[in-house]
ZAMARSE-872213 format. One record per atom (N, C-alpha, C, CB): residue number from 1; residue in one letter; atom name; x, y, z. Coordinates in Angstrom, 1 decimal. Glycine has a CB too. Example, Ala and Ser with C-alpha at 12.3 -4.5 7.8 and 13.67 -1.06 7.14 Angstrom:
  seq  type  atom    east   north      up
    1     A     N    13.2    -5.7     7.8
    1     A    CA    12.3    -4.5     7.8
    1     A     C    13.2    -3.3     7.8
    1     A    CB    11.3    -4.5     9.0
    2     S     N    12.8    -2.2     7.1
    2     S    CA    13.7    -1.1     7.1
    2     S     C    12.9     0.0     7.9
    2     S    CB    14.1    -0.6     5.7
END
This chain:
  seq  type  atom    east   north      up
    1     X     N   -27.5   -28.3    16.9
    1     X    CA   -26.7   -27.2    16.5
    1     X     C   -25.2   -27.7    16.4
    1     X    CB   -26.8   -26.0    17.5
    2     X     N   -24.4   -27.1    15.2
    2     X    CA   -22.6   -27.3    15.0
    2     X     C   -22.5   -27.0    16.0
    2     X    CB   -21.6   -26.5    13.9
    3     X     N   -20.8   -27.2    16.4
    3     X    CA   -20.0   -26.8    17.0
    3     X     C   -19.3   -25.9    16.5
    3     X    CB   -19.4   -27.5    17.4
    4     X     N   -19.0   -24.7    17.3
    4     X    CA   -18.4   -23.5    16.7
    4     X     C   -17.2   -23.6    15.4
    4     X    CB   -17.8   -23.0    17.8
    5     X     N   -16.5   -24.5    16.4
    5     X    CA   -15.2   -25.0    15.1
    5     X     C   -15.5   -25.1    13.8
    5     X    CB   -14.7   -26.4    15.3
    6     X     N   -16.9   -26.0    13.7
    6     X    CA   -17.6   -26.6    12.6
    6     X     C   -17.9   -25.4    12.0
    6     X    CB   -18.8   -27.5    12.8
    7     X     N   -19.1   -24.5    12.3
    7     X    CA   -19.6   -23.3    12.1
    7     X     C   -18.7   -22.6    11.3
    7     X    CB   -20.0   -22.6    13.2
    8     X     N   -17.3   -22.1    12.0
    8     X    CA   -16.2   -21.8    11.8
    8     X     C   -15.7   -22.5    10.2
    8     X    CB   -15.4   -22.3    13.0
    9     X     N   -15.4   -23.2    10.3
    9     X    CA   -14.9   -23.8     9.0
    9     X     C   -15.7   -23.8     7.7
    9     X    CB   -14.5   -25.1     9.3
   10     X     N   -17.1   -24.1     8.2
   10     X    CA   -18.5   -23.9     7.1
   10     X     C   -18.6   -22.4     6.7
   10     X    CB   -20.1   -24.2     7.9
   11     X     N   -18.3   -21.3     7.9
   11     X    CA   -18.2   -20.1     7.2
   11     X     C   -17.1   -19.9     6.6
   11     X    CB   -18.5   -19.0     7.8
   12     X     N   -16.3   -20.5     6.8
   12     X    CA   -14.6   -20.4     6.2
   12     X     C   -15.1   -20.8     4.6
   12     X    CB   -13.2   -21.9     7.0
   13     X     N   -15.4   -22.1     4.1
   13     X    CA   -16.0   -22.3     2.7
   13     X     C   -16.7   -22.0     2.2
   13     X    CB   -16.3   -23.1     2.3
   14     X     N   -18.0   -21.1     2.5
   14     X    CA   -18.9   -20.2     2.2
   14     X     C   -18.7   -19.3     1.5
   14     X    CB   -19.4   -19.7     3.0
   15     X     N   -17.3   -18.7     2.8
   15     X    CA   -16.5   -17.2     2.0
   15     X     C   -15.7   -17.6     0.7
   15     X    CB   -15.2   -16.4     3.0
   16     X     N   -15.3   -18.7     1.2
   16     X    CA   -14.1   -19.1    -0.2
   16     X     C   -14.8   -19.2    -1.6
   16     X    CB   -13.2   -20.8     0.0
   17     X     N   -16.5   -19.7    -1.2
   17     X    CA   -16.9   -19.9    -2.5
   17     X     C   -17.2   -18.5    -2.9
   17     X    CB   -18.0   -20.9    -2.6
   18     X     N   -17.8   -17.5    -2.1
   18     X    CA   -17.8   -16.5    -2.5
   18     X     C   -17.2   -15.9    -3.1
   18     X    CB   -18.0   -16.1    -2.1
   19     X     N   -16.1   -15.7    -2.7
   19     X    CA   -15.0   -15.0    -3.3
   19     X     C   -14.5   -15.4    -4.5
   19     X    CB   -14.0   -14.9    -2.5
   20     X     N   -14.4   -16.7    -4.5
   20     X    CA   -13.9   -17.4    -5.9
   20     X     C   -15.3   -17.0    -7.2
   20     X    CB   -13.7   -19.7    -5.5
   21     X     N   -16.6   -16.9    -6.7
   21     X    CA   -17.4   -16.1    -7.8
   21     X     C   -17.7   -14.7    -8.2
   21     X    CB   -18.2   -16.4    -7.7
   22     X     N   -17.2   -13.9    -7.1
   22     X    CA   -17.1   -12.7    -7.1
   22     X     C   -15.6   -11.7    -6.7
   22     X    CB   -18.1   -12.4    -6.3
   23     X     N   -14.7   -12.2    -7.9
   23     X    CA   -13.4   -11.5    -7.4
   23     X     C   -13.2   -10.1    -7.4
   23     X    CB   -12.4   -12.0    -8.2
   24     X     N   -13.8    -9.4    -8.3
   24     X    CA   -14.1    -7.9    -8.1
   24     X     C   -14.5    -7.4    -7.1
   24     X    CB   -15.0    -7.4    -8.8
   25     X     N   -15.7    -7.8    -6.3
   25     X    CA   -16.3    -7.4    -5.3
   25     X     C   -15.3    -7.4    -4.0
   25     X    CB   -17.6    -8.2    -5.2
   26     X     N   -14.7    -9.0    -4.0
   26     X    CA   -13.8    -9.5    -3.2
   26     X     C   -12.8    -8.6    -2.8
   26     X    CB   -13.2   -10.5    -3.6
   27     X     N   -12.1    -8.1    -4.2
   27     X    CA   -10.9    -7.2    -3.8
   27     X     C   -11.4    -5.6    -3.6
   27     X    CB    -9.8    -7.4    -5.1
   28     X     N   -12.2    -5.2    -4.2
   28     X    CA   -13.4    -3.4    -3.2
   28     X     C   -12.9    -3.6    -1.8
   28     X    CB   -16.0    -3.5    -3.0
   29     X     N   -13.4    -5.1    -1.2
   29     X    CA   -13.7    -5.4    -0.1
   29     X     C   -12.5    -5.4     1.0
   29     X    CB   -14.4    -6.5    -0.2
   30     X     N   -11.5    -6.3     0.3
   30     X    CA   -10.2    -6.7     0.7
   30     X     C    -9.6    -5.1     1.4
   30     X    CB    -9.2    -7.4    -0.8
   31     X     N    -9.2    -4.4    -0.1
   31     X    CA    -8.8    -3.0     0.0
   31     X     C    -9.8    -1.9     0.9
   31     X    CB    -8.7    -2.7    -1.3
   32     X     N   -10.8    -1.8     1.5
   32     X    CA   -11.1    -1.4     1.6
   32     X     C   -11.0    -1.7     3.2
   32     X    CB   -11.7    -1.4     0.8
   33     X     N   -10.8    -2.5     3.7
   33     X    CA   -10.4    -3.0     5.2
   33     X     C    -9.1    -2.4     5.1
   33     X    CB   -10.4    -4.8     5.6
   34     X     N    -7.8    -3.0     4.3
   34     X    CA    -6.6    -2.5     4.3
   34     X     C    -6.6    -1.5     4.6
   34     X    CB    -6.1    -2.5     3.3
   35     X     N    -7.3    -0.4     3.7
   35     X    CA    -7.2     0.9     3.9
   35     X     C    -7.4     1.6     5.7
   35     X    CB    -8.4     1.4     2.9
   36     X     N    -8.5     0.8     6.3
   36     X    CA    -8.5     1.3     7.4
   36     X     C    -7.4     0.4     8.4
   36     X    CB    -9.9     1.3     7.7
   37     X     N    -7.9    -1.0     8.6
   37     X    CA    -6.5    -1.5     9.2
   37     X     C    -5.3    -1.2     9.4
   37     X    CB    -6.3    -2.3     9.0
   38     X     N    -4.4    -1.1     8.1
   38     X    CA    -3.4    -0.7     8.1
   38     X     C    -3.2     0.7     8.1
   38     X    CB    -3.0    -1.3     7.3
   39     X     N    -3.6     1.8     7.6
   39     X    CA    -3.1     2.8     7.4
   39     X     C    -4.7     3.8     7.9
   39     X    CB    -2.5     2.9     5.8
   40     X     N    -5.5     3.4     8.1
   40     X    CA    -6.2     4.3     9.1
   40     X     C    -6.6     5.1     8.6
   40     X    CB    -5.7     4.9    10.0
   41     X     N    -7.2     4.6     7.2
   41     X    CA    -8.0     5.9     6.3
   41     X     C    -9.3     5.2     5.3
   41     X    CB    -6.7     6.9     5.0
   42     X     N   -10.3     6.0     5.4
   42     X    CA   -11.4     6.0     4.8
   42     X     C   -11.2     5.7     3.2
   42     X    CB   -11.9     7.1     5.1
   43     X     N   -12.0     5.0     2.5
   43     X    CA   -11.8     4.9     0.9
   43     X     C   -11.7     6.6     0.2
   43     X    CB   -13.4     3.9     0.2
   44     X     N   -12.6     6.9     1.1
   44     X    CA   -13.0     8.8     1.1
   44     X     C   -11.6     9.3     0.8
   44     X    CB   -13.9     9.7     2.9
   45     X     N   -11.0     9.1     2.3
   45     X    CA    -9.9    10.0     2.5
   45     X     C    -8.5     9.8     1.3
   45     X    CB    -9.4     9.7     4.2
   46     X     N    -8.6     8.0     1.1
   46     X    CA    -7.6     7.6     0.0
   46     X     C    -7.7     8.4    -1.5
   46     X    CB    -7.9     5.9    -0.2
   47     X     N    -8.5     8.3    -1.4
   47     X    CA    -9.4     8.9    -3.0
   47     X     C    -9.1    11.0    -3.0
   47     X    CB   -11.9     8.3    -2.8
   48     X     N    -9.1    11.1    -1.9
   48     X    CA    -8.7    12.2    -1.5
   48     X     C    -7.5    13.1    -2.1
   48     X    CB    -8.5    12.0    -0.4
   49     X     N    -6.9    12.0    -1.6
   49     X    CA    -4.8    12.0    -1.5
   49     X     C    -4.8    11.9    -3.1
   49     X    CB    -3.5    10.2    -0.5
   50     X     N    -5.1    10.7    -3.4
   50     X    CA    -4.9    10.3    -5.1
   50     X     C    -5.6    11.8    -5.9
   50     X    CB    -6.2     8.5    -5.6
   51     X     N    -6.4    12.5    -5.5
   51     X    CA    -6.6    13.3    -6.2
   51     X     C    -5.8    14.9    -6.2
   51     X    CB    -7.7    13.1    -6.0
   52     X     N    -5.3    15.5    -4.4
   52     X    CA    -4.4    16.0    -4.2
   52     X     C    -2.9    16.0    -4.9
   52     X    CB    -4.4    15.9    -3.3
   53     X     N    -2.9    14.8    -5.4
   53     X    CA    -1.7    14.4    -6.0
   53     X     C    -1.8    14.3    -7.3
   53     X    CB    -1.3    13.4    -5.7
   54     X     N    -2.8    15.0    -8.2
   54     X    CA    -3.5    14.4    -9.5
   54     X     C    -3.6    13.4   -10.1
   54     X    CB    -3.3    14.8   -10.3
   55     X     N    -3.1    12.3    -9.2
   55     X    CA    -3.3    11.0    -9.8
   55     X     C    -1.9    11.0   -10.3
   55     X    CB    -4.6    10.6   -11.0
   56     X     N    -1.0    11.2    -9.8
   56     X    CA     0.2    10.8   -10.3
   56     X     C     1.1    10.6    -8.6
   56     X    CB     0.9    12.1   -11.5
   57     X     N     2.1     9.7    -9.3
   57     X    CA     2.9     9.4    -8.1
   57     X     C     3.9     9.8    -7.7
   57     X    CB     3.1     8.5    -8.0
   58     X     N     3.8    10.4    -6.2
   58     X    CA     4.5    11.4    -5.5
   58     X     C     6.0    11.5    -5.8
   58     X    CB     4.3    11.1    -4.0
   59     X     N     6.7    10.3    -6.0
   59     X    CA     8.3    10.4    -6.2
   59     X     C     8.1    10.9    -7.6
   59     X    CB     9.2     8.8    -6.1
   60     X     N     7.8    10.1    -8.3
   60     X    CA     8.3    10.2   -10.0
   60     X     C     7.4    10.9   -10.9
   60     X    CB     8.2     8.7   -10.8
   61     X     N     5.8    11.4   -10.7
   61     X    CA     5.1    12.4   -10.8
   61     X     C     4.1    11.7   -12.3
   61     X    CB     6.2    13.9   -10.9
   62     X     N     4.7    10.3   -12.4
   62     X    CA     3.9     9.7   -13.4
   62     X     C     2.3     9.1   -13.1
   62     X    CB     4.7     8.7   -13.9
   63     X     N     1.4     9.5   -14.5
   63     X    CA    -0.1     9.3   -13.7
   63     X     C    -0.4     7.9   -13.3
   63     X    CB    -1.4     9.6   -14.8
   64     X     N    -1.0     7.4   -12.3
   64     X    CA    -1.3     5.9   -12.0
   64     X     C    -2.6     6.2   -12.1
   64     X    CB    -0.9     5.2   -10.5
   65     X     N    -3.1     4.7   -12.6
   65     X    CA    -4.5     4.6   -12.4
   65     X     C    -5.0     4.2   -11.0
   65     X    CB    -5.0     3.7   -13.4
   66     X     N    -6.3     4.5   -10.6
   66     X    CA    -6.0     4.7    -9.1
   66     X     C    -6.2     3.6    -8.5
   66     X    CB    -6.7     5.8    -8.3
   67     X     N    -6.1     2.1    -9.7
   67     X    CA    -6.7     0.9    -9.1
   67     X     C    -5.2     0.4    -8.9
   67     X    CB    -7.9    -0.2   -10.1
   68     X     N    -4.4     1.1    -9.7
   68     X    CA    -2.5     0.7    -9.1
   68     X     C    -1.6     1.1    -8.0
   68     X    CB    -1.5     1.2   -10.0
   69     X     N    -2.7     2.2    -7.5
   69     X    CA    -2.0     2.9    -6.7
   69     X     C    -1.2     2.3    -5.2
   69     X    CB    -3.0     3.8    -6.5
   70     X     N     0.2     2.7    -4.8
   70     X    CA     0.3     1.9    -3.7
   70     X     C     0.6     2.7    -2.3
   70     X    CB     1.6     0.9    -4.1
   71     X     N    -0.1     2.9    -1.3
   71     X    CA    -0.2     3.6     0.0
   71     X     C     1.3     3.3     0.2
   71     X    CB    -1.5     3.0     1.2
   72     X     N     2.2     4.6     0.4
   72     X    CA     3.7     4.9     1.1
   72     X     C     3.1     5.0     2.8
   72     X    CB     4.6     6.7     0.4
   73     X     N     4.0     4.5     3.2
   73     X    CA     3.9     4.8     4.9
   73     X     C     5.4     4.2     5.7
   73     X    CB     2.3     3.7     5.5
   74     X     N     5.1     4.9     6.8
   74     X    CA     6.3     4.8     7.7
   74     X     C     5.7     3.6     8.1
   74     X    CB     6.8     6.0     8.8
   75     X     N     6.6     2.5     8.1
   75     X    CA     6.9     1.2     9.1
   75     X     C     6.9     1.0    10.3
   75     X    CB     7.8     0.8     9.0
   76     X     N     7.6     1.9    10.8
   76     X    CA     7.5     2.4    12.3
   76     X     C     6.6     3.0    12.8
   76     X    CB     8.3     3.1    12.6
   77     X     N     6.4     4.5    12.7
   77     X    CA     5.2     4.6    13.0
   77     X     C     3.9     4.6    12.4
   77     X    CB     5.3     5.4    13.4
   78     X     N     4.0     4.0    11.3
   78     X    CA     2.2     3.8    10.4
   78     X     C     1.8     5.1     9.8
   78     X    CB     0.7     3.4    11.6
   79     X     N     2.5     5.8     9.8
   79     X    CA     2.5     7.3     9.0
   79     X     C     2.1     7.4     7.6
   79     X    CB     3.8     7.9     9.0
   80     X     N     1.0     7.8     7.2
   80     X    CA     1.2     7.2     5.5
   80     X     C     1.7     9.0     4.8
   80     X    CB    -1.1     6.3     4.4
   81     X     N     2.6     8.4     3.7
   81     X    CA     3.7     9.1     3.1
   81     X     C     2.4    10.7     1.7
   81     X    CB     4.9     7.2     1.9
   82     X     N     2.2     9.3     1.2
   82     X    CA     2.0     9.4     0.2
   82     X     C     1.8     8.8    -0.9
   82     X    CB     2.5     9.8     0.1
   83     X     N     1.1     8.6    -2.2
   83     X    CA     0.6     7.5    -2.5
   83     X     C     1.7     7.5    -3.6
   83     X    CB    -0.9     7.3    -2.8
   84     X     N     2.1     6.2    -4.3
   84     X    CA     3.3     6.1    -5.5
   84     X     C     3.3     5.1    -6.4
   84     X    CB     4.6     5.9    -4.9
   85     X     N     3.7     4.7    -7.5
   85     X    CA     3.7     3.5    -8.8
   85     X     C     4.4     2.6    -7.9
   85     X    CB     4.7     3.8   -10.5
   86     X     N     4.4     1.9    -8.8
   86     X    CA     4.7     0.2    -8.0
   86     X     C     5.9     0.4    -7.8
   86     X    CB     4.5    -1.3    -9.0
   87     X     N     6.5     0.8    -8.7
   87     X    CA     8.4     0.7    -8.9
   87     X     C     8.9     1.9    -8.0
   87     X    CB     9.2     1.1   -11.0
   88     X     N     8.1     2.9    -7.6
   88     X    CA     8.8     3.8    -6.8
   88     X     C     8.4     3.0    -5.5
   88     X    CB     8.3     5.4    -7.0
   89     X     N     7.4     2.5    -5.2
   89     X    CA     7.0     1.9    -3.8
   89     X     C     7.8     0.8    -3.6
   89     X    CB     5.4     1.4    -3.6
   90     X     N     8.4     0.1    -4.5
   90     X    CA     9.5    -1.1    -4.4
   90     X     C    10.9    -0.6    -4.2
   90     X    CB     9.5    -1.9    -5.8
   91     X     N    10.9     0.3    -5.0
   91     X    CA    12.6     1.0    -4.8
   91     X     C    12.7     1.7    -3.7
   91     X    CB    13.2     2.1    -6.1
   92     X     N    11.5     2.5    -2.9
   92     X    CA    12.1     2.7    -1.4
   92     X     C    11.7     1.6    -0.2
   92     X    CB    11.6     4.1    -1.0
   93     X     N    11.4     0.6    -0.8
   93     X    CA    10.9    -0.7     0.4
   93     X     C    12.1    -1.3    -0.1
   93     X    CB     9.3    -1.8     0.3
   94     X     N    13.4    -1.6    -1.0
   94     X    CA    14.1    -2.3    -0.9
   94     X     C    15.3    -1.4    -0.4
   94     X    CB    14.1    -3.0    -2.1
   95     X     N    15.2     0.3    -0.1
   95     X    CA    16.1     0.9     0.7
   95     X     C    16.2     0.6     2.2
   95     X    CB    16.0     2.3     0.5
   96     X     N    15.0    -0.1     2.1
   96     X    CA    15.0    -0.6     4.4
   96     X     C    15.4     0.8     5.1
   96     X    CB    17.0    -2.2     5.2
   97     X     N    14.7     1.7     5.0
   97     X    CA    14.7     2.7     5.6
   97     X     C    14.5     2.6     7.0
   97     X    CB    13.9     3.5     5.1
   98     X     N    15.6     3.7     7.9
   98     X    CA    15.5     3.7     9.6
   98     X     C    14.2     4.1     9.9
   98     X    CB    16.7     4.8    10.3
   99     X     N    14.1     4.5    11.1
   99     X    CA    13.1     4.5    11.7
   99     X     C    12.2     6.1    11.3
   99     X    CB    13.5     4.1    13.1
  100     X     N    13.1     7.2    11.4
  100     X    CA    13.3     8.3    10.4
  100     X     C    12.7     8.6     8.8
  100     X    CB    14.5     8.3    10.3
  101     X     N    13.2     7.4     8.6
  101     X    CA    12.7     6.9     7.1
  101     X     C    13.5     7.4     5.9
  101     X    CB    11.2     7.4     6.8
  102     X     N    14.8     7.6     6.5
  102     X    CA    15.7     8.8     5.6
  102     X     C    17.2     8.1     5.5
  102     X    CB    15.9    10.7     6.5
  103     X     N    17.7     7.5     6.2
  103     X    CA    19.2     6.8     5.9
  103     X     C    19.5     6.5     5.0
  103     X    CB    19.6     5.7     6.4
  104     X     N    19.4     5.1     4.6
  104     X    CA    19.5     4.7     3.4
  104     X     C    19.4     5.7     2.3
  104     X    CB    18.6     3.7     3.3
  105     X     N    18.1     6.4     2.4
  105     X    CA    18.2     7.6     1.0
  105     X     C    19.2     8.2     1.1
  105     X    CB    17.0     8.8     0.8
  106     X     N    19.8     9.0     2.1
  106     X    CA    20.6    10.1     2.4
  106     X     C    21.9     9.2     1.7
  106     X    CB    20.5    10.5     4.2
  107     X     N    22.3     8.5     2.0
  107     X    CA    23.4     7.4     2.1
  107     X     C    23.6     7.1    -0.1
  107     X    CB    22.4     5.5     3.4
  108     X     N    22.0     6.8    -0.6
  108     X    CA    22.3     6.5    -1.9
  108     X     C    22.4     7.5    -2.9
  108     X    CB    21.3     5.7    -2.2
  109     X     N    21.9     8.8    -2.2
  109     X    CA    22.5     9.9    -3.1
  109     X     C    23.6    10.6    -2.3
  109     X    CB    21.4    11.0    -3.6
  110     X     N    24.1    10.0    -1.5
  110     X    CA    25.9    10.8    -1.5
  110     X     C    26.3     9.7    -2.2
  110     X    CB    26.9    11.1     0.0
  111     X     N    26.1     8.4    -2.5
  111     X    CA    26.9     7.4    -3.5
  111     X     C    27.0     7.7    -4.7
  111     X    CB    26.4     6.1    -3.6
  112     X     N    25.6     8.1    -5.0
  112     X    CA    25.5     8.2    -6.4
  112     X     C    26.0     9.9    -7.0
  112     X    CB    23.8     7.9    -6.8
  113     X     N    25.9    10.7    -6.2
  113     X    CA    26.3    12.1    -6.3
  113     X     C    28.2    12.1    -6.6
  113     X    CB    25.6    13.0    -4.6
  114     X     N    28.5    11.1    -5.8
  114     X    CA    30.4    10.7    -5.7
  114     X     C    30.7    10.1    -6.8
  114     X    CB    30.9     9.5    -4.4
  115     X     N    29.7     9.1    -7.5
  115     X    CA    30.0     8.1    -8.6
  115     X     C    30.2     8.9    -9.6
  115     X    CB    28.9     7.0    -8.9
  116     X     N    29.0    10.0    -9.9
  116     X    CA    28.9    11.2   -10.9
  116     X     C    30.2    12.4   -11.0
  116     X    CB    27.5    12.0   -10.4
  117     X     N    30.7    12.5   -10.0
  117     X    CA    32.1    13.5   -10.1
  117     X     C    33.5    12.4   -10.2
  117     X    CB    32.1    14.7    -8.4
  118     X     N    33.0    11.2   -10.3
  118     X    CA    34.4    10.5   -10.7
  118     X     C    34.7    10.6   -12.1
  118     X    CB    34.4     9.0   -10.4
END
């Protein structure tokens, strides 16, 4: 019999080949752990939200297809938001929101609200 390590590393290339012939399946799979690991919800419950939301995304209200969709959540506490397009999920991950999840926003529309009455 291997040694675990071995075992280990043999199922390590097993998967790799797998995956390198089945990338579809791979990524069901991938996302489908995500969903629970990180944010603590069922494919069920995700598919849920996407549909409460008519398949459009929560900030900007434009339709996503639901294979683009990107899970909002608090950082701090793992709260999920709401689901959003790529560019709305980028433009509030590049605001580095407090722990609240509101500073920065609060902060970029009194800028922009000041910029507009100049």
């Amino acid at each position: 019999m291997s040694s675990p390590s071995k075992r280990t590393l043999s199922q390590r290339v097993s998967v790799k080949k797998w995956a390198a012939k089945n990338p579809d399946k791979r990524k069901v799979i991938r996302r489908r752990y995500k969903l629970k690991k990180v944010y603590g919800l069922t494919p069920g419950q995700h598919k849920q939200m996407y549909v409460a939301q008519n398949g459009c995304c929560a900030i900007c209200g434009i339709p996503i297809d639901y294979k683009d969709v990107q899970t909002d959540h608090n950082h701090f506490t793992g709260e999920v938001r709401g689901l959003l397009c790529t560019n709305c999920n980028w433009g509030i991950g590049h605001l580095r929101a407090d722990e609240k999840g509101t500073t920065n926003f609060v902060n970029t529309i009194n800028y922009l609200t000041k910029i507009e009455r100049i």
